[in-house]
N, C-alpha and C positions, 0 to 999 in steps of 0.2 A: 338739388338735394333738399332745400327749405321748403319746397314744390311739393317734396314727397312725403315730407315730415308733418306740411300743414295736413293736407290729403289723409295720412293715417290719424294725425288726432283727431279729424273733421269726424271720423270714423267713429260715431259713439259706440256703437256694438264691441267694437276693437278696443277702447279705449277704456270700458268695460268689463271686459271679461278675460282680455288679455294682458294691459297695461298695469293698471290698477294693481291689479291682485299681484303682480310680478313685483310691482316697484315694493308694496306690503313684504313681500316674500324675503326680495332683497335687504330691503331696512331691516326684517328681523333679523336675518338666516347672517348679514357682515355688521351689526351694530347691536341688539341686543341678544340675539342670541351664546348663553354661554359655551364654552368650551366643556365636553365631558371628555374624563380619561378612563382607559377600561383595563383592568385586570385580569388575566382570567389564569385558570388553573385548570389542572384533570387530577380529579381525584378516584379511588375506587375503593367500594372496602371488600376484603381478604378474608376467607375463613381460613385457621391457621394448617387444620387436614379436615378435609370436609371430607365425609362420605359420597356424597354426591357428585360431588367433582371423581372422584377416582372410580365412582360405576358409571360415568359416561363414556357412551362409543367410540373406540379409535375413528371411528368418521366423522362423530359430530365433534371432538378433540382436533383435528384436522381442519376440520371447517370453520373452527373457532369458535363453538358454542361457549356458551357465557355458561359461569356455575347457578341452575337456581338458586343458592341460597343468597352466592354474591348478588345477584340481579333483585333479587325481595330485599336484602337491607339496602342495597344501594338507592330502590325507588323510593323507600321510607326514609332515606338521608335528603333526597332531591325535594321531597318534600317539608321537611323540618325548614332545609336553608330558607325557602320560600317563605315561612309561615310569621304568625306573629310573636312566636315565641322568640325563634331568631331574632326579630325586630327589638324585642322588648331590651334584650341583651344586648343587643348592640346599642339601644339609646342609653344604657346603664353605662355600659363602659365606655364608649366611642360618641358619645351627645351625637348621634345620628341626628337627630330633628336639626338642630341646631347647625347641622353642616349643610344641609338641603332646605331650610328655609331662611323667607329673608331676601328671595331673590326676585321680586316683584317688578322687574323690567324684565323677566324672562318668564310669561303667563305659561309657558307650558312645562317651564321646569321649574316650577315654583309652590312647593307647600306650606301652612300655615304650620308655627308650631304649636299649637293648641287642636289643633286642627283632628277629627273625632279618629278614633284608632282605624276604621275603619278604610277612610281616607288616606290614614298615612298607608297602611299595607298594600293598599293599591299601586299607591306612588312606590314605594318600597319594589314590588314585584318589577316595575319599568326599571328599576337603579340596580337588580340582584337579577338576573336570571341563568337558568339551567338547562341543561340539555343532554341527555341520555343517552348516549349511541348501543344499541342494540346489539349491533356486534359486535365491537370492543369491549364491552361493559364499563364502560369509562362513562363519568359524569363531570362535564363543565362545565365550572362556574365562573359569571362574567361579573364584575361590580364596576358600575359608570360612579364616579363621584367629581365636582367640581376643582378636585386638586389630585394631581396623580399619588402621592405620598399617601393623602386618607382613603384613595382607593385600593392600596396595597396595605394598607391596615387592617382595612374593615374584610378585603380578603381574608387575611390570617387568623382575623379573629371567629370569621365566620367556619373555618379546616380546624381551630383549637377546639371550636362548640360542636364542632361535627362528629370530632372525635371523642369527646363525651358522651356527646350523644351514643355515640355506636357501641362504644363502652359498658353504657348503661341499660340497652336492650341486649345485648348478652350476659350482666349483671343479673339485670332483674326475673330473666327466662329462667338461668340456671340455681340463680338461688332459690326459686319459688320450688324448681322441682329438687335442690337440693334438702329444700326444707321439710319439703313433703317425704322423701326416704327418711329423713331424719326422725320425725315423728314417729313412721309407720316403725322403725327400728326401737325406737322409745318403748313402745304397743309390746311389740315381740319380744322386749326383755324383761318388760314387766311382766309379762305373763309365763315367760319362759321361770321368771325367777319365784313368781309365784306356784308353779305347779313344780319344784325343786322344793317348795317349802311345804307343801299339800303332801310329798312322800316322806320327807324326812318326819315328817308330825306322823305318819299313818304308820312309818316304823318302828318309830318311838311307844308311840302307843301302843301297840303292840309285842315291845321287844321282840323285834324279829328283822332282819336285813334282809330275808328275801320269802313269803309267802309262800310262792311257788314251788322254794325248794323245802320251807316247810312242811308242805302236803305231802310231798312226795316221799319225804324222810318216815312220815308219820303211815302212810299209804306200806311202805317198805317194811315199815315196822310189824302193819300188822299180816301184811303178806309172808311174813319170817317163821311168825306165830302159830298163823295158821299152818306151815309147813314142819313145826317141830310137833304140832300137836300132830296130826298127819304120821311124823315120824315115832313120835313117843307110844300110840296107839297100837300101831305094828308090832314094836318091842312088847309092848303090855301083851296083844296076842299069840306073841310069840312063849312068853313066858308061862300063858294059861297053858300053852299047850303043852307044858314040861311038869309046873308046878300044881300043888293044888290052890283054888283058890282063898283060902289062907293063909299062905305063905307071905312071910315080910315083905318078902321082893314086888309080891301082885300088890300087895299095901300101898308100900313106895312108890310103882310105878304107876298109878293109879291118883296117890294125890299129886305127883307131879303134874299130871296130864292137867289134872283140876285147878291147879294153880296154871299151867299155861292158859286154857281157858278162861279164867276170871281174869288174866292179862292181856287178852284178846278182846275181851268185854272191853274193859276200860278203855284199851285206846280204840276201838271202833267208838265209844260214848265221845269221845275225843271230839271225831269227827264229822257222825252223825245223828247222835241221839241229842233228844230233845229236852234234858235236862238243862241246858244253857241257852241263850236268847239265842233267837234269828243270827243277831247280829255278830253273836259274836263265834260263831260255826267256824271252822278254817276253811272250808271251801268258800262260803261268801267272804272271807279274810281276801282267799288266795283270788277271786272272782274282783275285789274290790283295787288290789294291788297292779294287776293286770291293766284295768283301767286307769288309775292314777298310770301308771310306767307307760298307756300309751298317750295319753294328755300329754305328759311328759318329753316324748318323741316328736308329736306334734306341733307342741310351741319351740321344740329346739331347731326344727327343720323352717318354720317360720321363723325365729332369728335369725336362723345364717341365709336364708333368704334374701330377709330386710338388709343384712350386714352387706350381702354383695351388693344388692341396688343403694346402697350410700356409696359405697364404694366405685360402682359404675358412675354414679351421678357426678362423684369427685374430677372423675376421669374426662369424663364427658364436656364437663366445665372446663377444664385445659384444651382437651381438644375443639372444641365449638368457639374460643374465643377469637374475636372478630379486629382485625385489625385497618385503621383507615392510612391505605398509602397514597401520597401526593406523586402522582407520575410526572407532571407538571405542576411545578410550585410559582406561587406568586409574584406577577414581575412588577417593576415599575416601570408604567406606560412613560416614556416621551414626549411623545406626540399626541394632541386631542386623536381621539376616534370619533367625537362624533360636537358639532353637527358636521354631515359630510357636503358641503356648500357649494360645489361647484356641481356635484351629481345632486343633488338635494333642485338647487338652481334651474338646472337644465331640464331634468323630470319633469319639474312644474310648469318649463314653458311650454314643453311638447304637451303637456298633456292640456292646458289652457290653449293654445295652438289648435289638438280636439274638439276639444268644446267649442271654441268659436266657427270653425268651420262645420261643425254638426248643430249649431244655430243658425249659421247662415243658411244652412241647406233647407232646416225647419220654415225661416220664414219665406225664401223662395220658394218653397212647396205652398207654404197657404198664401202666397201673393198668387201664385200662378191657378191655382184654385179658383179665389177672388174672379180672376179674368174669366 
């Protein structure tokens, strides 16, 4: 046995690229390397009634299609966990740096705490990762820490920041477009309340509450006039044809006619003759009224408008809100998960075991060459 023992060490290839690097592997993987514990969780986030969820197909409902909207916040939440903002939050609250550095008998899981932001997120990303599953719409997340207790911490606090997070992109979407109904509805009242003030003044001014039915009154009037004069004329040639003209009666009915007529005059001067400005005519009266009454219509109908879209916008904000559920909440590991030492161990010899027999083969190839 000592025979075989000399024999292999004799063996510097072996001794080499197989031994060596193993006894290395060993000394780190059962004497310095630390113990890491893992956490993990599933979380998802929830629209509270999404549209979109209730117009997809009874087939892809079946088959378990994920909601777009769930699967768009969820990949922007997989993303946050990762990021440096996370990081910055968790070294505020939870002295992240200071639980993961320090540990300088273990080089590969060992960060500086000064060490550039950069650096730490990298290290950070090996300690936090995520993972997406496309079918379920589930996102889990796994936290390695040197003590099981600060890995079930630094969980919880990473599902509290998440939910903020989620919070605050449904926050910030539905106020921006709440703000914007809100203005444009601001726009429509002031304007509505200004062309309410633009008629009241043009009625005022004029002492008159409706234009329109002033013409027509005035229009009536002289339409009356004309018909009695019409009527009075008749009578007058009725009366020539009895009496002479002489007679009191052809007198009478004669200047009555003439007084209806200088009454007909005036109110047609009323409303067409040019003794009084452009302006102030009743047909451009009733012409200008027309138009203020349709401004009028127009900014009212733009009000209630804007009033519905605040009002959807209100709406819409209840229902768009985003909620983050924990399907799997944070455990506390037991046992290390990782380093995994016996499979860790083993890998490395079969695959050193590789490479030395794909060396030896190398140099018997260029030995036999050589010959």
């Amino acid at each position: 046995m000592s025979k075989k023992i000399k024999s292999i060490l004799s063996n510097k290839l072996f001794v080499a690229i197989v031994i060596a690097p193993f006894l290395i592997s060993l000394l780190y993987l059962t004497i310095l390397a630390a113990n890491r514990y893992v956490s993990s969780a599933q979380i998802v986030v929830r629209q509270q009634e999404s549209g979109q969820q209730a117009g997809l197909p009874g087939l892809a409902m079946l088959m378990g299609a994920v909601d777009p909207v769930s699967r768009e916040d969820t990949l922007y939440l997989k993303e946050y966990i990762v990021s440096h903002d996370m990081l910055r939050i968790l070294d505020e609250k939870l002295n992240w740096s200071e639980h993961y550095a320090g540990r300088w008998y273990d080089p590969l899981y060992d960060i500086a705490i000064d060490a550039p932001l950069e650096d730490k997120l990298k290290f950070y990303q090996r300690m936090v990762t995520t993972h997406y599953d496309e079918t379920t719409g589930l996102l889990q997340v796994e936290v390695a820490a040197f003590a099981p207790d600060y890995a079930k911490r630094v969980l919880e606090e990473i599902m509290v920041q998440s939910e903020i997070f989620v919070n605050n992109i449904t926050r910030s979407m539905a106020d921006e477009q709440l703000a914007f109904a809100q203005r444009e509805l601001g726009a429509a009242t002031d304007r509505y309340e200004n062309k309410q003030a633009e008629l009241v003044a043009f009625q005022n001014q004029y002492n008159i509450f409706n234009a329109e039915v002033t013409a027509e009154s005035l229009n009536q009037i002289v339409a009356n006039l004309e018909s009695a004069i019409v009527t009075e004329k008749a009578r007058l040639n009725a009366l020539k044809s009895r009496l002479s003209h002489n007679a009191p009666q052809i007198k009478a009915q004669e200047n009555k006619i003439n007084a209806l007529i200088k009454q007909l005059e005036a109110e047609q001067r009323k409303i067409t003759t040019s003794e009084i400005t452009e302006d102030d005519l009743l047909n451009t009266i009733a012409f200008e009224y027309r138009r203020l009454q349709v401004d009028l219509l127009v900014a009212e109908e733009f009000y209630k408008t804007s009033l519905a879209v605040v009002e959807n916008a209100k709406l819409e904000t209840i229902k768009n809100i985003r909620s983050l559920i924990a399907v799997v909440k944070p455990n506390l590991p037991e046992e290390a998960s990782y380093p995994r030492r016996i499979y860790n161990l083993m890998t490395i010899l079969i695959v050193l075991l590789l490479l030395y027999g794909v060396s030896r083969f190398v140099i018997a190839s260029i030995n036999d060459h050589r010959e």
